[in-house]
PDB file with SEQRES, HELIX, SHEET and CRYST1 records, atoms N, CA, C and O in Angstrom:
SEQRES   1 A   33  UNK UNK UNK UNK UNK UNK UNK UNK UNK UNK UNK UNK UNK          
SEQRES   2 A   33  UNK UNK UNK UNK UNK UNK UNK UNK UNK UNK UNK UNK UNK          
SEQRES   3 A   33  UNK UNK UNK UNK UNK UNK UNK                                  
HELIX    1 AA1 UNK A    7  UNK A    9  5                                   3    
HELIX    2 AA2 UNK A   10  UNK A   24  1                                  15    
HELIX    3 AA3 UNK A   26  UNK A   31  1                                   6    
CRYST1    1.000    1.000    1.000  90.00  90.00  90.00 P 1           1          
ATOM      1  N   UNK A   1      78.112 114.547 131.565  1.00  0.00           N  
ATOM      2  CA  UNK A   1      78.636 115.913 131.709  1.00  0.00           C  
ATOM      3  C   UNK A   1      80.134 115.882 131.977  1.00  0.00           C  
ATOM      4  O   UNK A   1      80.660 114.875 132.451  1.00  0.00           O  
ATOM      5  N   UNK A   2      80.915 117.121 131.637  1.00  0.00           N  
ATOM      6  CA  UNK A   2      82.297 116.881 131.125  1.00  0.00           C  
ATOM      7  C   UNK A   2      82.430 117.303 133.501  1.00  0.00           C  
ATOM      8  O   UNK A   2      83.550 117.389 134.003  1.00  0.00           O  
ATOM      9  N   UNK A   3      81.495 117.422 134.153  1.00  0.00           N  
ATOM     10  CA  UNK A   3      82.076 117.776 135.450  1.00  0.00           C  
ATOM     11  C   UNK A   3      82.095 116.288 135.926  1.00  0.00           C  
ATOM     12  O   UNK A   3      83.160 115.878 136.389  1.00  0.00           O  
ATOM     13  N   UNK A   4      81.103 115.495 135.867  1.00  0.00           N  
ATOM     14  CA  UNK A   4      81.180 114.214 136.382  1.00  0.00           C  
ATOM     15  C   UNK A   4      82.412 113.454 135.847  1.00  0.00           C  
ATOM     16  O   UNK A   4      82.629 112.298 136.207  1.00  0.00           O  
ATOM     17  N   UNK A   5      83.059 113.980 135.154  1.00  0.00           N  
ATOM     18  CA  UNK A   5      84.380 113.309 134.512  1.00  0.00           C  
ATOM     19  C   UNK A   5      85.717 113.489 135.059  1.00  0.00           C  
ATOM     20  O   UNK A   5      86.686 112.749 134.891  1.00  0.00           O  
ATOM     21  N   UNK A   6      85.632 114.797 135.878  1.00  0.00           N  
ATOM     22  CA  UNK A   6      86.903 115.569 136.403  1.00  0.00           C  
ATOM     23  C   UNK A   6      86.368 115.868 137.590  1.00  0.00           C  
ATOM     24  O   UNK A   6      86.039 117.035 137.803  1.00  0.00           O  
ATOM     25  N   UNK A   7      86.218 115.054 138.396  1.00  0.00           N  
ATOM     26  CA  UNK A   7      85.837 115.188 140.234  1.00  0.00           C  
ATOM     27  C   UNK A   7      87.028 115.801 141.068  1.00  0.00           C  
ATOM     28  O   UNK A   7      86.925 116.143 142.246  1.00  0.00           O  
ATOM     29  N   UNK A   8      88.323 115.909 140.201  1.00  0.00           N  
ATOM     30  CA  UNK A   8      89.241 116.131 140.806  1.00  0.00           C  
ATOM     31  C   UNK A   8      89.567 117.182 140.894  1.00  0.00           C  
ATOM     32  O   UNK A   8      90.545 117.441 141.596  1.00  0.00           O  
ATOM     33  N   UNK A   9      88.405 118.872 139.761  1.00  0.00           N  
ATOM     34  CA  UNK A   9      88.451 119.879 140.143  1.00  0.00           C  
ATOM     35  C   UNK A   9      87.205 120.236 140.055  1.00  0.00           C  
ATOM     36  O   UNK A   9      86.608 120.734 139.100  1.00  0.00           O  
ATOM     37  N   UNK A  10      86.854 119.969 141.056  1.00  0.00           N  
ATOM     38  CA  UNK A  10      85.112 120.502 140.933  1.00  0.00           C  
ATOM     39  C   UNK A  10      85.076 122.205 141.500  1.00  0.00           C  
ATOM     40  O   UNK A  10      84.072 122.891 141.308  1.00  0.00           O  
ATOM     41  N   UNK A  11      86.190 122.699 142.143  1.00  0.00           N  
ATOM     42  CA  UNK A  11      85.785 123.680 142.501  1.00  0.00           C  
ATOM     43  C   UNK A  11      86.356 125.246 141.363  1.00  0.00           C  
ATOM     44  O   UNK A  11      86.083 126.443 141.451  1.00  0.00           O  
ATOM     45  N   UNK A  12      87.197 124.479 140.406  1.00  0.00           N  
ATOM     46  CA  UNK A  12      87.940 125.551 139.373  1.00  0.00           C  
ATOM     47  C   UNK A  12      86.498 125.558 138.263  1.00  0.00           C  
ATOM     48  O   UNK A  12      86.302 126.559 137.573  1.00  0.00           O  
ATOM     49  N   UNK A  13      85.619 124.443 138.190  1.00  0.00           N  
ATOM     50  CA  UNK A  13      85.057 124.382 137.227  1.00  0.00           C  
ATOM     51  C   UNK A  13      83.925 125.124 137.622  1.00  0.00           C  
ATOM     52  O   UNK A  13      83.562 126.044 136.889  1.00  0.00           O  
ATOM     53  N   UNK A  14      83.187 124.826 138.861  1.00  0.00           N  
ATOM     54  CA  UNK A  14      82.214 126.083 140.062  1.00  0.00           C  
ATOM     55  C   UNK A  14      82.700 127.368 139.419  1.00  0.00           C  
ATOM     56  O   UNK A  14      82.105 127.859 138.460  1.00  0.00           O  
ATOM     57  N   UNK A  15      83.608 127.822 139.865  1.00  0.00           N  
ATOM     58  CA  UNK A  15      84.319 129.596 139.847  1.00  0.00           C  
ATOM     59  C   UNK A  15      84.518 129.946 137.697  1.00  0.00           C  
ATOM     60  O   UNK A  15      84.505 131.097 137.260  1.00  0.00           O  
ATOM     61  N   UNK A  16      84.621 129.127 137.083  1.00  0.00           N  
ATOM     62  CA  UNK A  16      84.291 129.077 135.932  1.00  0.00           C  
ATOM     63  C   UNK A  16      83.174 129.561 135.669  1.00  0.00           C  
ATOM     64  O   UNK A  16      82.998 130.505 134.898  1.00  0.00           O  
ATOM     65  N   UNK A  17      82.184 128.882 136.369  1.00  0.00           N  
ATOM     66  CA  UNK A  17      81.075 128.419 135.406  1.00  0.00           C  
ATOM     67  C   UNK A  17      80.168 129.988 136.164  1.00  0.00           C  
ATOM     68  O   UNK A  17      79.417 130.742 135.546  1.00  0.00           O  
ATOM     69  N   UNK A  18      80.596 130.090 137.730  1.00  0.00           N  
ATOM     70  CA  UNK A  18      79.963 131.700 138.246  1.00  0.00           C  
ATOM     71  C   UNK A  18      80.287 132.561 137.948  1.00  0.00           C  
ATOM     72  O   UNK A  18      79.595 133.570 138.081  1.00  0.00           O  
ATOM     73  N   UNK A  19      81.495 132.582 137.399  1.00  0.00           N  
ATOM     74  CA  UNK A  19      82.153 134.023 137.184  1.00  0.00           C  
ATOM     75  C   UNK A  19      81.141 134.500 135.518  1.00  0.00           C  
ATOM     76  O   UNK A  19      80.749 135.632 135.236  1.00  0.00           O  
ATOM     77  N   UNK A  20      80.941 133.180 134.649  1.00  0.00           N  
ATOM     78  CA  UNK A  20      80.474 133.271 133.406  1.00  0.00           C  
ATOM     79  C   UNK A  20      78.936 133.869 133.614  1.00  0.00           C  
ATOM     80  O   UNK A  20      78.464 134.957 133.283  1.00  0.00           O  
ATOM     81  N   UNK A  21      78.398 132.844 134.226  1.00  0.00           N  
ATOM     82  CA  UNK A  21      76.737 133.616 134.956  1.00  0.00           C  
ATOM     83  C   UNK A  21      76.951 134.973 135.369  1.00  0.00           C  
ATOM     84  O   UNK A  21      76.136 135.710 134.814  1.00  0.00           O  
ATOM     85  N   UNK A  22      77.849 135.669 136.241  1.00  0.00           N  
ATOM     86  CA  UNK A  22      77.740 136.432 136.348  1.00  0.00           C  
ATOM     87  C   UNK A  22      78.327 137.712 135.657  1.00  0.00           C  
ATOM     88  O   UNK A  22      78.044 138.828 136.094  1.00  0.00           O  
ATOM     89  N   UNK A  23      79.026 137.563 134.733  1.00  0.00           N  
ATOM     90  CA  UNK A  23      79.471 138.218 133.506  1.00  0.00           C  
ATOM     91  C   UNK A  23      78.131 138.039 132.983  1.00  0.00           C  
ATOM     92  O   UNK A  23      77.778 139.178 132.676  1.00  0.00           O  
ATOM     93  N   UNK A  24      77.419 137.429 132.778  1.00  0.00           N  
ATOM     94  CA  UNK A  24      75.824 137.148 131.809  1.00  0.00           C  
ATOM     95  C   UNK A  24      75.225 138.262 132.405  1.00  0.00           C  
ATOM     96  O   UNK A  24      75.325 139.238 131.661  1.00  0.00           O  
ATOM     97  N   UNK A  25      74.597 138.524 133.534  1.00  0.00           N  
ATOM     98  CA  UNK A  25      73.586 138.992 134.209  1.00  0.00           C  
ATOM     99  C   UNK A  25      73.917 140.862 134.168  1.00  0.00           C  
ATOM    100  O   UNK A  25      73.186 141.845 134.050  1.00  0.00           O  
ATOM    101  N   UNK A  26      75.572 140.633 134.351  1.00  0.00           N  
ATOM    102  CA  UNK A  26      75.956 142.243 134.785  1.00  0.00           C  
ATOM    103  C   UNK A  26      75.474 142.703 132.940  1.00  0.00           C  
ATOM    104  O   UNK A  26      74.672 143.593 132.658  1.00  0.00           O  
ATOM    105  N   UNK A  27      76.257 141.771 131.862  1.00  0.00           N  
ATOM    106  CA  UNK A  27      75.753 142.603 130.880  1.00  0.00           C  
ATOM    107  C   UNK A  27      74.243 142.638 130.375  1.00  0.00           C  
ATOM    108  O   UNK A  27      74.020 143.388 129.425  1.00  0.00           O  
ATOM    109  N   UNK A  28      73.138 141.879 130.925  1.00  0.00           N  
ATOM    110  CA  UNK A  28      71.779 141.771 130.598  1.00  0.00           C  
ATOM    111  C   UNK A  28      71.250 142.995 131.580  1.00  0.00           C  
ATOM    112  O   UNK A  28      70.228 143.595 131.248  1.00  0.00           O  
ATOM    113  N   UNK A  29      71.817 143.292 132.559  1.00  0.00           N  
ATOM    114  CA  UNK A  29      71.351 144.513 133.628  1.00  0.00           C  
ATOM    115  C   UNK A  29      71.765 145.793 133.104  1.00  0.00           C  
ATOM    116  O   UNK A  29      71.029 146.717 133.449  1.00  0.00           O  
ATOM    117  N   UNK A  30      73.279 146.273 131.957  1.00  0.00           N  
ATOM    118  CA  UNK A  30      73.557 146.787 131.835  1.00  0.00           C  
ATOM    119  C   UNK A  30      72.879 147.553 130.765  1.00  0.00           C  
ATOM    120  O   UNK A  30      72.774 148.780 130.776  1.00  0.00           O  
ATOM    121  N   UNK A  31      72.262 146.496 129.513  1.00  0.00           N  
ATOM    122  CA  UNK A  31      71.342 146.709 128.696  1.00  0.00           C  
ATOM    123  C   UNK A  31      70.122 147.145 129.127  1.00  0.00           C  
ATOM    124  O   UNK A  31      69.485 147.999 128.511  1.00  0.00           O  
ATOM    125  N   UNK A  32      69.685 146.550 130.293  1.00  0.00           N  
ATOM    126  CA  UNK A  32      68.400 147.063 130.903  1.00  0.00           C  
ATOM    127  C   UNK A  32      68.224 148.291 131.540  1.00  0.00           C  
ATOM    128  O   UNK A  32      67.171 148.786 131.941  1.00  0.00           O  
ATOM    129  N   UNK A  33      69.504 148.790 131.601  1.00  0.00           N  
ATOM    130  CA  UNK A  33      69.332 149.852 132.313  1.00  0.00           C  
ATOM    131  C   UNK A  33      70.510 150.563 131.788  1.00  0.00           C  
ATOM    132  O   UNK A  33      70.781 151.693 132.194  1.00  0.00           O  
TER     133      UNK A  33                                                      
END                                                                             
């Protein structure tokens, strides 16, 4: 995995990767409702 490669920003790649999940969910909730 490209995170085990770059230990040296594990936390820019975290806030990446939540902000994306949660961009996912708001527009799957938005459709749902």
């Amino acid at each position: 995995m490209l995170l085990m490669n770059s230990p040296s920003t594990p936390d820019v790649d975290g806030l990446l990767l939540g902000s994306v999940l949660v961009l996912c969910v708001q527009r799957a909730l938005c459709q749902f409702f």
